[in-house]
C-alpha positions, 0 to 999 in steps of 0.5 A: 877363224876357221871351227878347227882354230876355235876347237883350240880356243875353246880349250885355252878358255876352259884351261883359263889360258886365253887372252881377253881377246881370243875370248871375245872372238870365241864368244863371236863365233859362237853367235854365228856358228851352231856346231861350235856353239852345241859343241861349247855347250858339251864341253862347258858342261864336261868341264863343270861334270870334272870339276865337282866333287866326287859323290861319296858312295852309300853307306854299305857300298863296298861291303855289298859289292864284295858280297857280291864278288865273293857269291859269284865266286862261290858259285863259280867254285861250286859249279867248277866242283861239279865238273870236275866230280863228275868227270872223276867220277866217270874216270873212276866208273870207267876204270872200275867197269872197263877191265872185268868187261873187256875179261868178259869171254866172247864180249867182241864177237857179240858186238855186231849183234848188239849193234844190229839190235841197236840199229834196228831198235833206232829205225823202229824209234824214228820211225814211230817219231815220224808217224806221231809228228806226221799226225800232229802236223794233220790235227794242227792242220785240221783245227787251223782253218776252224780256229782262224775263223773262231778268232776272225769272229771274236776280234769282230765281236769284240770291235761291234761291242767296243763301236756300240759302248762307245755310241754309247758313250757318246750319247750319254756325254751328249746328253750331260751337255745337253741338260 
């Protein structure tokens, strides 16, 4: 019989629907075909899973899983509620500012200066960045090679010391046995 045919055979076994002889010919292509054996193993073993009892949950089970729900819940709700408070807060800022700003006399023909001070202001800001990064990336670059070497000797310190305990070692050991 071909493995596809012992598949079929396997699961009229588990059923209990197979006759004595297709019983006897699964249990002989077992004996000699490993895939079919190791998957007979698998569904043997699904079958028993199945067929026992349910395990009862633990006292409490669902009263901590509801406990559970209910506090992501509230969290969600409480993170929602700050959204949106916050959103109708900028709503109500914005309509309480808006109208005695845009009443404002001469309010537009000073917006070009605003935005040159701004502009200038973010040049004079980039521009310090840059120096303070420029000058980070040369200290960094400066301790690199002296640090480097400080770790190079430490890890070489610490292998002579750890090769020396365990000469050491290996004498004190040779010793017991000697005595």
């Amino acid at each position: 019989m071909e493995c596809e045919q012992i598949l079929n055979l396997m699961m009229q076994v588990l059923d209990g629907e197979a006759s004595p002889e297709g019983q006897a010919t699964l249990q002989e292509h077992l004996t000699c075909c490993t895939p079919c054996r190791v998957r007979w193993e698998q569904l043997r073993a699904l079958e028993q899973l199945l067929q026992a009892p349910p395990e009862r949950p633990s006292l409490g089970f669902a009263g901590r899983v509801m406990a559970r729900l209910d506090y992501r819940q509230r969290a969600r709700r409480g993170v929602m509620g700050g959204f949106v408070l916050a959103a109708g807060a900028a709503v109500v800022a914005l309509l309480l500012v808006a109208p005695p700003l845009l009443a404002l006399p001469g309010l537009f023909e000073s917006l070009p200066t605003f935005y040159d001070v701004v502009s200038t202001m973010a040049f004079g800001l980039a521009d310090t960045a840059s120096v303070v990064i420029n000058t980070l990336g040369i200290t960094v670059e400066a301790l690199l090679v002296p640090l480097a070497m400080l770790a190079l000797c430490g890890a070489g310190m610490a292998l002579a010391a750890n090769l020396l305990w365990l000469a050491l070692i290996r004498r004190i050991q040779l010793a017991r046995t000697a005595r």
